[in-house]
Phi, psi and omega in degrees: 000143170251149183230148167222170198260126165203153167320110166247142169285313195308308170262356158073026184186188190261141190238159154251124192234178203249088203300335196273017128300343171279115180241156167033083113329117203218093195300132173249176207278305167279183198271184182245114205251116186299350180289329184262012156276151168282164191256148175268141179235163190266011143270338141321284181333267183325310177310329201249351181250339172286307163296354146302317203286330172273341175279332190251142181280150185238179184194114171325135165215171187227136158221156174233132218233165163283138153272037200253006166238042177296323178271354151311280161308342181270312179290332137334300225234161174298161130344290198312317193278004168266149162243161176195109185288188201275322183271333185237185143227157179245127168254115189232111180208188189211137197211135152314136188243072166222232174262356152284013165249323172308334179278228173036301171300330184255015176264032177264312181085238185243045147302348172224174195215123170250120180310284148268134024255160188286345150312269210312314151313341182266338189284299197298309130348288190305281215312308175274040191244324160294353159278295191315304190294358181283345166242044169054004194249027166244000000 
């Protein structure tokens, strides 16, 4: 996924937004002069992702992922939170505790595995029992 760090007029501060989120885009006549911008920095970064965790409630997980959903997961997850084993990776984070890590998760399919926390298997659970019934086969 790309992110770019950019000024929202709306909110008035600096935001990190999702380009491939990005609608009705709009050029503007002026330019981009880098001396009057902040620079994103891995001290930016780490601030701005540290200042989620207080606004959002988060909540530790464990996942065991295929490896046959290795670039995914690298494309998903830090460096730091994966481990990887002969069979597996292993994933240890703190994710927001809402209904995009249940989406988010089941766009693995059946490429994951959730260790912890046990809502969350169960969440997971729920969701495909409710995909299945959408196809007559339960």
């Amino acid at each position: 996924m790309w992110y770019v760090y950019a000024y929202c007029l709306m909110r008035q501060d600096y935001r990190l937004f999702r380009i491939s989120r990005m609608r009705q885009v709009v050029l503007l006549t002026n330019t981009f002069d880098p001396n009057t911008h902040q620079q994103m920095t891995k001290t930016t970064l780490d601030s701005f992702y540290s200042g989620l965790e207080i606004k959002v409630e988060m909540t530790e997980v464990s996942l065991e992922f295929d490896k046959k959903a290795r670039v995914k997961v690298y494309d998903t997850f830090q460096v730091k939170d994966i481990i990887e084993l002969d069979d597996v990776l292993l994933v240890n984070k703190k994710c927001p505790k809402d209904s995009w890590l249940v989406e988010m998760l089941l766009s693995f399919g059946g490429s994951v595995r959730v260790m912890s926390p046990e809502w969350l298997k169960i969440d997971i659970m729920n969701e495909a029992k409710q995909i299945l019934a959408k196809y007559d086969i339960m």
